[in-house]
Backbone as ProteinMPNN parsed JSONL, in Angstrom:
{"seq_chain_A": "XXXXXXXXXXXXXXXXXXXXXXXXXXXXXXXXXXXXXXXXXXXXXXXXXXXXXXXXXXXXXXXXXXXXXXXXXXXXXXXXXXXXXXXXXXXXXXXXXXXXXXXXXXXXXXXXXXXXXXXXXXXXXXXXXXXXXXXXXXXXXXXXXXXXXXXXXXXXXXXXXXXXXXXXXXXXXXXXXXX", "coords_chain_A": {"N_chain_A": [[107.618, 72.755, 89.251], [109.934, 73.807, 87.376], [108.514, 74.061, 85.438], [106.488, 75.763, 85.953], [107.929, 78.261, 86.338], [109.411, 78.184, 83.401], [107.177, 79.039, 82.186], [106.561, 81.618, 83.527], [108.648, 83.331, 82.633], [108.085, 82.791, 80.04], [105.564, 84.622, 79.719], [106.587, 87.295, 80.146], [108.175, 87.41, 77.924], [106.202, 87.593, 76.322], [104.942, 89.612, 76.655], [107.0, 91.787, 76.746], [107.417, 91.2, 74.057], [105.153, 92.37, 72.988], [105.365, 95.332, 73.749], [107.228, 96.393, 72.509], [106.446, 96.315, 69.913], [104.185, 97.982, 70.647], [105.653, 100.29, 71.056], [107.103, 100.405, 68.06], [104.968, 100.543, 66.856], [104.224, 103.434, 67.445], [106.316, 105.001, 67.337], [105.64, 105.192, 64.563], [103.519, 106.946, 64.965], [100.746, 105.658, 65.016], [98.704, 105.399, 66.775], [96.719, 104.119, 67.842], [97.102, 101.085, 67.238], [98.982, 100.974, 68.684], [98.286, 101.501, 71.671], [96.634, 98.975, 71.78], [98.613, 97.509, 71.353], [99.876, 97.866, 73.85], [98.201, 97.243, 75.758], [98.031, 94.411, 75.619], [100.398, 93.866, 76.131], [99.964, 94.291, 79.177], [98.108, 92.9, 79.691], [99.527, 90.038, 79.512], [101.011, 90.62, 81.662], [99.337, 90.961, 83.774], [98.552, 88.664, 84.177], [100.719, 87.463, 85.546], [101.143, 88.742, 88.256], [101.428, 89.056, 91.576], [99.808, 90.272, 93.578], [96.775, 90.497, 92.747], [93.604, 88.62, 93.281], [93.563, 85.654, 94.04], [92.704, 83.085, 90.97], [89.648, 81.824, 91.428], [89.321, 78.449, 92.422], [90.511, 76.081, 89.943], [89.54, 77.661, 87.717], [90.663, 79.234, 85.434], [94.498, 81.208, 85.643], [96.887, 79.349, 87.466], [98.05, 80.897, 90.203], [101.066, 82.727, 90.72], [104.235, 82.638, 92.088], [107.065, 84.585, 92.46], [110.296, 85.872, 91.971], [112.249, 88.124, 93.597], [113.806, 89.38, 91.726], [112.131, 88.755, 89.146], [109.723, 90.239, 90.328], [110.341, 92.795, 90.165], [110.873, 93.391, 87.597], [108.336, 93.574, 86.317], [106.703, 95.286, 87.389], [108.682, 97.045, 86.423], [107.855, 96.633, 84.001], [105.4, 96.864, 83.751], [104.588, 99.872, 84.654], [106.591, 100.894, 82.44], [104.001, 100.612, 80.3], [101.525, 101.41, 81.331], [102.327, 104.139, 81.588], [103.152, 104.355, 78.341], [100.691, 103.908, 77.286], [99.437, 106.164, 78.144], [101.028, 108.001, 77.244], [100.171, 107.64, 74.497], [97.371, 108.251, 74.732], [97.407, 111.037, 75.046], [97.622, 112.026, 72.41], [95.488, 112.514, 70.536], [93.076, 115.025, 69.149], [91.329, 115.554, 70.587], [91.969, 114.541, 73.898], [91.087, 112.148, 76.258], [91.084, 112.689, 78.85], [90.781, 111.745, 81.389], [91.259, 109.41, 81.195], [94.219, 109.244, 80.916], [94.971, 110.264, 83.103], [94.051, 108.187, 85.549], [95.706, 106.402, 83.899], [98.561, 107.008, 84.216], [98.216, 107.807, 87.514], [98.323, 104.792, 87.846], [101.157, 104.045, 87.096], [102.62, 105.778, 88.522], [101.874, 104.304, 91.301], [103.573, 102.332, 90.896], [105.562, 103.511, 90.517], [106.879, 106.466, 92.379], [107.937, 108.501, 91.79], [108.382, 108.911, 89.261], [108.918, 111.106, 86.608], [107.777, 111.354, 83.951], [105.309, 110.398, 84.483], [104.392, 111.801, 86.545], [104.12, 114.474, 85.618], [102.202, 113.775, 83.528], [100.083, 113.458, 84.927], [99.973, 116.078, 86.231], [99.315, 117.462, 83.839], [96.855, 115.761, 82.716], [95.135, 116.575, 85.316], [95.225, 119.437, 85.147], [93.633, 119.652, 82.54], [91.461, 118.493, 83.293], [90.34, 120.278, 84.982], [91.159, 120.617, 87.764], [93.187, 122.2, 89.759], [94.512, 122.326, 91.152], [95.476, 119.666, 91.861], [96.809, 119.388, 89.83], [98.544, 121.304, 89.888], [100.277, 120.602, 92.423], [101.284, 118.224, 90.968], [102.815, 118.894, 89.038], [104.536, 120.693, 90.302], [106.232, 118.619, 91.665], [107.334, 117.074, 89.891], [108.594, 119.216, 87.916], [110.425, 119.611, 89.877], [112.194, 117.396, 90.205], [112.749, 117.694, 87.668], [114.065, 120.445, 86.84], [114.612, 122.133, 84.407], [112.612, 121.442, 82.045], [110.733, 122.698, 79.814], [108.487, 121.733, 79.178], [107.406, 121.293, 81.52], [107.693, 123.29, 82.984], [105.771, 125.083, 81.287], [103.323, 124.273, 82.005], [103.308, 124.702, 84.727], [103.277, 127.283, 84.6], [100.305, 127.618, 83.091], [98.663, 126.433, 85.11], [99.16, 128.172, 87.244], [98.091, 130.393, 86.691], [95.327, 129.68, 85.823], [94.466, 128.953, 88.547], [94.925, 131.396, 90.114], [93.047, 132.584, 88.762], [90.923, 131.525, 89.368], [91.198, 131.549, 92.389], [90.265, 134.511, 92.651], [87.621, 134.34, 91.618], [86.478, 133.13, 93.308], [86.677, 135.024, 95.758], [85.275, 137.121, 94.844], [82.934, 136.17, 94.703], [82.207, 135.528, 97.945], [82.976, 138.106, 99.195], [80.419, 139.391, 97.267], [78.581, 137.977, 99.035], [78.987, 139.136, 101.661], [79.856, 141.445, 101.838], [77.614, 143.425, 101.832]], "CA_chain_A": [[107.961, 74.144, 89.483], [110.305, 74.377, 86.429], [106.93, 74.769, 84.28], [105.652, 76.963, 86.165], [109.77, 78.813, 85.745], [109.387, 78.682, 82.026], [105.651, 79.447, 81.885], [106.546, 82.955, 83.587], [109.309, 83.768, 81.352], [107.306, 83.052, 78.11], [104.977, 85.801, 79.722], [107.472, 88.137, 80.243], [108.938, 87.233, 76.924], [105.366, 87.844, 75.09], [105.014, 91.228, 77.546], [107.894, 92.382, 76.142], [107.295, 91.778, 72.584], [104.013, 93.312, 72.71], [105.567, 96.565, 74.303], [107.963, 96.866, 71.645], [105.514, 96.754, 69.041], [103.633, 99.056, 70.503], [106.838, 101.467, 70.617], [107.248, 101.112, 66.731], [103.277, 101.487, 66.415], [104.058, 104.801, 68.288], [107.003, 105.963, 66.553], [105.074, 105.913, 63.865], [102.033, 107.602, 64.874], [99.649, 104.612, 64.822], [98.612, 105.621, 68.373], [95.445, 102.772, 68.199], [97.489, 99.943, 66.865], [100.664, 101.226, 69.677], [97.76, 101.439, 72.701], [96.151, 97.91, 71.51], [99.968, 96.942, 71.862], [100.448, 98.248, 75.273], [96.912, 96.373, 76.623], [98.173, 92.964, 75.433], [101.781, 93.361, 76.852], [99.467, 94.662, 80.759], [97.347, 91.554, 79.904], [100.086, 89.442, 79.96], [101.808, 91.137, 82.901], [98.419, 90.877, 84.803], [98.399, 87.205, 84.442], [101.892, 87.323, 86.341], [100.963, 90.188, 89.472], [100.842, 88.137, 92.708], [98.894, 91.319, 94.132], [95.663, 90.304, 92.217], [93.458, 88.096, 93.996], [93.927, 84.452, 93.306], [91.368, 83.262, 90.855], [88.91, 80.103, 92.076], [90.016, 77.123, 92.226], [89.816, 75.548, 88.34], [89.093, 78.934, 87.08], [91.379, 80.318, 85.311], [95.556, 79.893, 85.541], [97.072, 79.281, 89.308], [99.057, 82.001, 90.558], [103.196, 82.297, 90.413], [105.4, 83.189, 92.744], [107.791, 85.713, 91.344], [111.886, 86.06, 93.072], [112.415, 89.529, 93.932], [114.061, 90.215, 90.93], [110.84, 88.951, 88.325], [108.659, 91.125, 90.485], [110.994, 94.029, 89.683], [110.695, 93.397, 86.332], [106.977, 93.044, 86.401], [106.751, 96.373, 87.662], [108.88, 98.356, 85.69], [107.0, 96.765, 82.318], [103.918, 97.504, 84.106], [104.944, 101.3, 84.336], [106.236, 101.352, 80.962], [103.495, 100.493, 79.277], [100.739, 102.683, 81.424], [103.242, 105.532, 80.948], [103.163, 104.437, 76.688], [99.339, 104.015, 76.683], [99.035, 107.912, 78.924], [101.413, 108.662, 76.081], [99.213, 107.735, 73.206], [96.377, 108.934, 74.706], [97.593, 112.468, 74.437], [97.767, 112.294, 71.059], [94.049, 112.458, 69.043], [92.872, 116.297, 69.115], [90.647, 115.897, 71.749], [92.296, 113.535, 74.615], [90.802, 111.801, 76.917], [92.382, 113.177, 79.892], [90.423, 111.011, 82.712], [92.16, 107.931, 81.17], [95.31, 109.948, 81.255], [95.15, 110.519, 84.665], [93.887, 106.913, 85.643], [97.257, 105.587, 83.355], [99.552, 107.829, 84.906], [98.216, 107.232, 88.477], [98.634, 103.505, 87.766], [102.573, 104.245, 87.199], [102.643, 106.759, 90.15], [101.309, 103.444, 92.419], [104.461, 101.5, 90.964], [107.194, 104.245, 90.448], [106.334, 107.446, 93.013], [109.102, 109.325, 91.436], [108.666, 109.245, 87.852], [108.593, 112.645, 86.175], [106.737, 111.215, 83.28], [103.93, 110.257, 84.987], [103.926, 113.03, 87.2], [103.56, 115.532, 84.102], [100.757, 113.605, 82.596], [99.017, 113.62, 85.979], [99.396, 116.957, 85.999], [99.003, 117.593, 82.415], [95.213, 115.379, 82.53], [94.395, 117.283, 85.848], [95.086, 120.77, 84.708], [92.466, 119.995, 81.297], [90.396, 118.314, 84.146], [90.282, 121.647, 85.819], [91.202, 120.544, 89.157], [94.365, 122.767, 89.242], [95.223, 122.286, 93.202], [96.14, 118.346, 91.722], [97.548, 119.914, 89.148], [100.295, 121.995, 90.787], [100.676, 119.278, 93.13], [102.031, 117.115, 90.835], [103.877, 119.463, 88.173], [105.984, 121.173, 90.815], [106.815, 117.605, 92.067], [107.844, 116.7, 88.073], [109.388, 119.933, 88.481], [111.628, 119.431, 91.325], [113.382, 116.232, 89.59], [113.139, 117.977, 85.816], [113.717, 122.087, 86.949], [114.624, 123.055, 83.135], [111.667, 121.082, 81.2], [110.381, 123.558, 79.577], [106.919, 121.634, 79.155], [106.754, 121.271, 83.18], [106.814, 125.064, 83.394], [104.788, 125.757, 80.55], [102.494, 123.917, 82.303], [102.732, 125.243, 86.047], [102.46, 128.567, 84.311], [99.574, 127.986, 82.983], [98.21, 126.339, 86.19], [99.412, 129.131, 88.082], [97.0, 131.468, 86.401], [94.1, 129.191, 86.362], [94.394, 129.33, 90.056], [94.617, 132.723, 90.223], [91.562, 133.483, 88.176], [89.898, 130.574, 90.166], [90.535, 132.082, 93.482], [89.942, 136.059, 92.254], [86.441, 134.193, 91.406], [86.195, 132.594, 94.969], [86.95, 136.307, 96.198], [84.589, 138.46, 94.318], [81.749, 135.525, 95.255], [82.732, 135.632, 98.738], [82.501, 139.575, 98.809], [79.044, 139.359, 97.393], [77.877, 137.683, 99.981], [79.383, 139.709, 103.056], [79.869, 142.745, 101.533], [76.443, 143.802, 102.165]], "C_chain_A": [[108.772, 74.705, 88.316], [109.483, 74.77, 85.306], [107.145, 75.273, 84.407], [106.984, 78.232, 85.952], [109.473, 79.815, 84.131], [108.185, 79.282, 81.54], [105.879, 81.576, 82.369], [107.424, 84.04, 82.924], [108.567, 83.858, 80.053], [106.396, 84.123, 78.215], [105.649, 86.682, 79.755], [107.86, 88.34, 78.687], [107.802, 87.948, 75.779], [105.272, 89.515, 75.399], [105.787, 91.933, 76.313], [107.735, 92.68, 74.441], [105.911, 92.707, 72.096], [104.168, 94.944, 72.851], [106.383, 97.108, 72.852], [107.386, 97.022, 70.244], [105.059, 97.527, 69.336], [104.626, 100.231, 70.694], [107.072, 101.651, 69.219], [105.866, 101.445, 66.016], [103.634, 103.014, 66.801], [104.971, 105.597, 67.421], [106.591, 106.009, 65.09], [103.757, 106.229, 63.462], [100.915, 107.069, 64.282], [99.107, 104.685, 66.53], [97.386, 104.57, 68.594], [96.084, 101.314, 68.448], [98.19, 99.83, 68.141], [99.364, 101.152, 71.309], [96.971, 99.506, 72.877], [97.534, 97.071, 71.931], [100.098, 96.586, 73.543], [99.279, 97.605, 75.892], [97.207, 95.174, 76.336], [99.073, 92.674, 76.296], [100.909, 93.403, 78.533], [98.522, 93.349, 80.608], [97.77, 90.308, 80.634], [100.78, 89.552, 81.476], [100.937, 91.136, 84.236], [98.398, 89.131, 85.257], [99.859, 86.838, 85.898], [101.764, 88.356, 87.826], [100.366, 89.07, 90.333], [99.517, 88.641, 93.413], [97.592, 91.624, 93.983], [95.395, 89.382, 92.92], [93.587, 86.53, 93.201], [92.132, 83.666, 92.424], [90.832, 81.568, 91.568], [89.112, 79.117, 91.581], [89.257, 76.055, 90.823], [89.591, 76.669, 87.399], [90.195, 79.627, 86.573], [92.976, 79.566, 85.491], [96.232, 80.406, 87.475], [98.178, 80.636, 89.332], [100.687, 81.74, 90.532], [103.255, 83.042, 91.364], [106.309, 83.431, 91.943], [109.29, 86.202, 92.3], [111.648, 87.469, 92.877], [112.9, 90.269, 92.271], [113.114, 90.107, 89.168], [109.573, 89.7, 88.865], [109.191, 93.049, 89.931], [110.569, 94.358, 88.296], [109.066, 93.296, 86.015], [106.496, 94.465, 86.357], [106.924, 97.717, 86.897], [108.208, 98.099, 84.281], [105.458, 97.725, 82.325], [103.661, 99.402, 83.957], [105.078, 102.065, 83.062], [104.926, 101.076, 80.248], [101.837, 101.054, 79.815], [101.519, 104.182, 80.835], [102.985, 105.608, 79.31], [101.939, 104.739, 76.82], [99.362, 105.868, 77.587], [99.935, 108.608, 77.577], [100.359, 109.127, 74.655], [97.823, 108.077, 73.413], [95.808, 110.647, 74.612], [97.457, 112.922, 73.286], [96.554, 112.894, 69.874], [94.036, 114.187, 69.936], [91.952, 116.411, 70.564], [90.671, 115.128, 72.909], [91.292, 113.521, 75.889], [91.188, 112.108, 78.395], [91.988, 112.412, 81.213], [90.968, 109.547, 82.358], [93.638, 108.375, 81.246], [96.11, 109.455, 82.049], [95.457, 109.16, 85.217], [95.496, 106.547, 85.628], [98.419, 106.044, 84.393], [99.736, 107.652, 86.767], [98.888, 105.775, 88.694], [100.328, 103.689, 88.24], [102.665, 104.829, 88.427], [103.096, 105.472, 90.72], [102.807, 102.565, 92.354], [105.988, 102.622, 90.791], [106.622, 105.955, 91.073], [107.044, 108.359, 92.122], [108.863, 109.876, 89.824], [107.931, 110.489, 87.254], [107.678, 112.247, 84.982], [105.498, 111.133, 83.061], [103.298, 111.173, 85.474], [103.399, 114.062, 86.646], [102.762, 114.903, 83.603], [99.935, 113.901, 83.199], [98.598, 114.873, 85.87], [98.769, 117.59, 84.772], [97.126, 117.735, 82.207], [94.552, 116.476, 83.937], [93.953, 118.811, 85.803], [93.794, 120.561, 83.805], [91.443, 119.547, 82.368], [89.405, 119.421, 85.005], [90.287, 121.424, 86.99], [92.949, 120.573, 89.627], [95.52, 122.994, 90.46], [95.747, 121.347, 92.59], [97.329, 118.809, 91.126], [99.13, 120.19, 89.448], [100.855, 120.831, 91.18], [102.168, 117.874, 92.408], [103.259, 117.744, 89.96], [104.952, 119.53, 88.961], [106.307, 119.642, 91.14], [107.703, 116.898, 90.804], [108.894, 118.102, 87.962], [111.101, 120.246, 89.322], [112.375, 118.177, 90.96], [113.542, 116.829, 88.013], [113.531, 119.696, 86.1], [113.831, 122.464, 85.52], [113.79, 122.387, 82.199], [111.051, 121.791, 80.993], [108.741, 123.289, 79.358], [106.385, 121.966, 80.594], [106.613, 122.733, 83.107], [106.153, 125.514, 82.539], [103.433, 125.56, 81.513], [102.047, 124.296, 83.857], [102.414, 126.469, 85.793], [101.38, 128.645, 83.983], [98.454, 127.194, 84.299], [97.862, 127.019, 87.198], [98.244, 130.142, 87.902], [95.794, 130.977, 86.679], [93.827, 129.036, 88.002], [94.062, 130.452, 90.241], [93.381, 133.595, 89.587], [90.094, 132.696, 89.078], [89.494, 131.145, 91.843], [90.38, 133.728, 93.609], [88.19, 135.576, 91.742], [85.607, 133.822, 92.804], [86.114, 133.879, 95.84], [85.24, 137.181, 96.043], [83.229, 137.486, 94.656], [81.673, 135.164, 96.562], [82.145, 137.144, 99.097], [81.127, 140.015, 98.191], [78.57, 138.86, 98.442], [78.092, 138.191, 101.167], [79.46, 140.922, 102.505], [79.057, 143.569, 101.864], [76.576, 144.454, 103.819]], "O_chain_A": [[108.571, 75.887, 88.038], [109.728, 75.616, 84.447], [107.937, 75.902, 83.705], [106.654, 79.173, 85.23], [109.376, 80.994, 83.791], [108.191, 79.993, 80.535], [105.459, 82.521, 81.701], [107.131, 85.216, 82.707], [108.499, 84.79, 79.252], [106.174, 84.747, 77.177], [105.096, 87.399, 78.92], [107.835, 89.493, 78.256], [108.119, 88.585, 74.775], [105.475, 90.421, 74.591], [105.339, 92.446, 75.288], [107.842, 93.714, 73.782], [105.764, 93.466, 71.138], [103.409, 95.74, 72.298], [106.071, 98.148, 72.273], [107.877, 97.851, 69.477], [105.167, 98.416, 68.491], [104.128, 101.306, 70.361], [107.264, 102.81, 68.85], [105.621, 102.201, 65.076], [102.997, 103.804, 66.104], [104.62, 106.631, 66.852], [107.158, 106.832, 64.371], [103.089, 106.048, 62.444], [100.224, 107.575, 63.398], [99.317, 103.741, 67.293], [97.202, 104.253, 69.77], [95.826, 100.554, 69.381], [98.111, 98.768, 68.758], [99.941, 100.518, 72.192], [96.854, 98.953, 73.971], [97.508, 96.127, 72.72], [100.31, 95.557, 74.184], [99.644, 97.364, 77.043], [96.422, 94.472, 76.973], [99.014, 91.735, 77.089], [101.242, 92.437, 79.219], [98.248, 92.801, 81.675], [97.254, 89.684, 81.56], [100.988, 88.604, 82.233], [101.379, 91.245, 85.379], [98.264, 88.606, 86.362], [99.77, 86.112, 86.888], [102.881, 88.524, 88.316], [99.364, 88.385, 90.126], [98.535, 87.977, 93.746], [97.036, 92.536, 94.596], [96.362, 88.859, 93.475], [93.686, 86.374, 91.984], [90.992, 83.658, 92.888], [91.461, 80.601, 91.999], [89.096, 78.869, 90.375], [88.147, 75.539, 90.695], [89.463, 76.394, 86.205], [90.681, 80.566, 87.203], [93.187, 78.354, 85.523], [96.046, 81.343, 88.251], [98.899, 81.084, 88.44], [101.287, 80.682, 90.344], [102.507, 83.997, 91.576], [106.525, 82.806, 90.904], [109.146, 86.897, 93.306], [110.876, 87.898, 92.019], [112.484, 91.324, 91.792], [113.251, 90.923, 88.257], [108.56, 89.839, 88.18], [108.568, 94.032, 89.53], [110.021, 95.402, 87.94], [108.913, 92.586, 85.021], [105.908, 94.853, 85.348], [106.248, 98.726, 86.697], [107.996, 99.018, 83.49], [104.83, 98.542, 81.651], [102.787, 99.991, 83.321], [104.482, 103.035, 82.593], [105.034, 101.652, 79.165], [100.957, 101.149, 78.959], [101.241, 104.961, 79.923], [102.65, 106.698, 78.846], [101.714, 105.911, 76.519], [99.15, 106.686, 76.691], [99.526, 109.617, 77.002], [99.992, 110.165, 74.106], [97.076, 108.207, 72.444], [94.757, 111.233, 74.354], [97.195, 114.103, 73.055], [96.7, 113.473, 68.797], [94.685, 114.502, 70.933], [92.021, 117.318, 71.394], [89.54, 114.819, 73.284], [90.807, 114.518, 76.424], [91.799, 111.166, 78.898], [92.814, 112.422, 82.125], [91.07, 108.663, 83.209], [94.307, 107.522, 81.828], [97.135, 108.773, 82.071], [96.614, 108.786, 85.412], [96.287, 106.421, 86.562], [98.988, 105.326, 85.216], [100.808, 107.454, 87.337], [99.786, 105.57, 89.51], [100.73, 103.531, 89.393], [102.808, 104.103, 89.411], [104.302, 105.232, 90.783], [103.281, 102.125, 93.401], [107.171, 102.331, 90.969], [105.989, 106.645, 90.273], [106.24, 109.179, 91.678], [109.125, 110.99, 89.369], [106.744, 110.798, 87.366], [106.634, 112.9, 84.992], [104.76, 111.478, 82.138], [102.145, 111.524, 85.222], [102.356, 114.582, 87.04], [102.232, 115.669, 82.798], [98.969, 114.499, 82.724], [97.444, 115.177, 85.568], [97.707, 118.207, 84.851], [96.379, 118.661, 81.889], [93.559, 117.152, 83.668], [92.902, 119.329, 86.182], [92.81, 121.206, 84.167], [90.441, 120.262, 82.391], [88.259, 119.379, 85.452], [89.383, 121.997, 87.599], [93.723, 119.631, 89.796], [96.637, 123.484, 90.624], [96.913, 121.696, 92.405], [98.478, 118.748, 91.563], [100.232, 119.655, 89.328], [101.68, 120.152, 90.568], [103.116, 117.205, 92.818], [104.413, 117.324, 90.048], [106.006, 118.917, 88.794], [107.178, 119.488, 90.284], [108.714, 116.23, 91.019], [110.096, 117.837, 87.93], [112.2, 120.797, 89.256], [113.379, 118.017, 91.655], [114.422, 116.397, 87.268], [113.051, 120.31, 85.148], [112.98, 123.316, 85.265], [114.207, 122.724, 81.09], [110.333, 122.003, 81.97], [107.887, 124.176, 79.344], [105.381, 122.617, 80.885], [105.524, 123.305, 83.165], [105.714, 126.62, 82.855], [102.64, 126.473, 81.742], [100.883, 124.26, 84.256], [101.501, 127.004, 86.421], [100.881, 129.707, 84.355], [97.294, 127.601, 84.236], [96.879, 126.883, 87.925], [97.584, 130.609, 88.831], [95.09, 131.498, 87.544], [92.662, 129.046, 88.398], [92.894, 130.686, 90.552], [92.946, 134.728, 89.796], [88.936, 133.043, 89.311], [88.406, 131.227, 92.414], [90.382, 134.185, 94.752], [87.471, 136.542, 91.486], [84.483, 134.149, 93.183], [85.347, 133.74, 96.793], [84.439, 137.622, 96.867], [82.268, 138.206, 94.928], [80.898, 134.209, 96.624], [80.935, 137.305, 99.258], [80.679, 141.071, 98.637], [77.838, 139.716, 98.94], [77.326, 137.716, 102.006], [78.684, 141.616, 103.162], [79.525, 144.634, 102.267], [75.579, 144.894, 104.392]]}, "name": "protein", "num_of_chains": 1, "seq": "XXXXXXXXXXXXXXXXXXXXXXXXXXXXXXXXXXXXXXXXXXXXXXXXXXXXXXXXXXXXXXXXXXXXXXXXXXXXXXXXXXXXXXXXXXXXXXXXXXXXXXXXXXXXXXXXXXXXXXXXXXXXXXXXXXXXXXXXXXXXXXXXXXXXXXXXXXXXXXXXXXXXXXXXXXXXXXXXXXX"}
């Protein structure tokens, strides 16, 4: 059992250094090298997630049990480093915004709260054009950040796309009964 001890530390340990590379890939705007980062450190961190199914027997490496306070930690790497990659996927001119979302969900699933996530969610669902999610999640990013001036850039411009969305729902609506 003390292996298996030190075996989940040295993952943790590689986790970690992979994350932090991909933080100085990021700070300096190597957003491939810094997302390639952040999939090695969730590689490692997958190998350690009790919550995956166990793989078949011989296949692969046996599962760990994890004390309350290495699942904690498991968690919040796991977060950071969807949160980094939803970061760096913002970045190229024309983002991806359904991996975004995805990333950002991911975090959601392990931290409900986090305003970071919450603003990407909404962020990717606004370009998604599905601007009900949208809201949904800003004002909730919102309501723990009120003076972020991105969150309300961004429910403002949500706000409108709604409003032109259901002034379109209206006037096609009204064609059809109007008569």
């Amino acid at each position: 059992m003390a292996e298996q001890g030190g075996d989940v530390e040295q993952r943790f340990q590689q986790a970690v250094s992979f994350k932090t590379r991909g933080n100085a890939c990021y700070s300096e705007h190597r957003w491939r090298e810094a997302m390639s980062m952040y999939h090695r450190a969730l590689l490692q961190l997958r190998s350690l997630d009790p919550h995956l199914i166990d793989p078949l027997c011989g296949l692969g490496p046996a599962s760990v049990s994890l004390t309350p306070q290495q699942l904690e930690t498991l968690q919040s790497l796991q977060a950071d480093c969807y949160n980094n990659l939803a970061a760096c996927l913002l970045q190229p001119p024309h983002p991806r915004y359904e991996r975004v979302y995805e990333c950002s969900l991911q975090v959601l699933k392990l931290q409900p709260h986090n305003v970071k996530a919450l603003y990407r969610a909404g962020v990717s669902s606004y370009h998604l054009c599905d601007y009900t999610t949208a809201h949904s999640y800003l004002t909730q990013a919102a309501s723990k950040q009120p003076k972020d001036a991105n969150i309300r850039q961004y429910i403002q411009l949500t706000d409108a796309a709604l409003s032109v969305s259901r002034e379109k729902e209206k006037q096609k609506y009204q064609g059809m009964f109007g008569k």
